[in-house]
N, C-alpha and C positions, 0 to 999 in steps of 0.2 A: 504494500500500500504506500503511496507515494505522503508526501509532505504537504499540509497545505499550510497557510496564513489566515487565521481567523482573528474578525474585529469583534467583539462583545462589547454588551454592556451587562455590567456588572451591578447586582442592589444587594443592600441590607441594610437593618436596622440596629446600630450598635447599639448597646445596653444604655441604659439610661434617656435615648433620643426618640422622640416620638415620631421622629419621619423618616420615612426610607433615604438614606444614602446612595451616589450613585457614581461611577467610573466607566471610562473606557477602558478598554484593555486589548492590545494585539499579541499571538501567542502563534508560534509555531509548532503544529502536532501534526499525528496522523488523523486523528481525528479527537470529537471533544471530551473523549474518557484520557484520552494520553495528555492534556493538558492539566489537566484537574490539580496535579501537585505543584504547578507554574501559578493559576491560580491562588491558592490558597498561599502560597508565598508571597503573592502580590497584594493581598488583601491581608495587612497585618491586624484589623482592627478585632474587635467584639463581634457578636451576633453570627447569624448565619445569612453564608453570602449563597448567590443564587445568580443566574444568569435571566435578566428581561429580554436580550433579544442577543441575537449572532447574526456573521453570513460568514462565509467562505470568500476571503478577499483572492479574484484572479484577474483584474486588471487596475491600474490607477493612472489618469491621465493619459488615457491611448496605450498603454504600456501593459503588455501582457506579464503578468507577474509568474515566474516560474519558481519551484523552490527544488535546489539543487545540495548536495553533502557537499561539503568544505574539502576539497581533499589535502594531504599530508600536505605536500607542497600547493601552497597557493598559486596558481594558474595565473597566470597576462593576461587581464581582459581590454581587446579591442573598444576602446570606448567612443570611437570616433562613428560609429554609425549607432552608437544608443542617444537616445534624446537627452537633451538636457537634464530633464526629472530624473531618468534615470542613473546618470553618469553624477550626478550630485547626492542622488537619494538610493545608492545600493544598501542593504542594510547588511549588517554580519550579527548574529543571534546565534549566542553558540555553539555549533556547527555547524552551521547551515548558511547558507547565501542567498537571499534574495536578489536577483536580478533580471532586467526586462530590457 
């Protein structure tokens, strides 16, 4: 099963607060049980957190978002035919590569 890039939002109601709380959050898995421990590391607070909404992020700005393993040696990426957003906005997320 390959890698995707998922955007949530994230709720809960910490202890003592009368109104739900809320977060963004982007997370690299195979899918939304393999994030679950990224999660709850992200969300340090009280209460139980819970997710309002997701997607499966696979493009941004015309830019098809692939998610690719890091390999041992980092690879020369030709940047002169990726777009601006991309060649600015690659991301690296612990082993993993975002690029488009």
């Amino acid at each position: 099963m390959a890698y995707k890039l998922f955007y949530l939002l994230l709720g809960c109601t910490p202890a003592g607060r009368h109104t739900e709380q809320h977060d963004v959050f982007f997370c690299i898995g195979k899918d939304l049980k393999d994030i679950i421990p990224d999660i709850k590391a992200f969300w340090r607070g009280s209460g139980k957190i819970h997710i309002d909404s997701w997607r499966e992020v696979t493009a941004v700005d015309g830019c098809r978002i692939s998610i690719i393993e890091k390999a041992a040696k980092p690879e020369k990426i030709n940047t002169s035919s990726l777009s601006t957003w991309a060649a600015t906005y690659r991301v690296l997320l612990k082993n993993i590569i975002i690029n488009c």
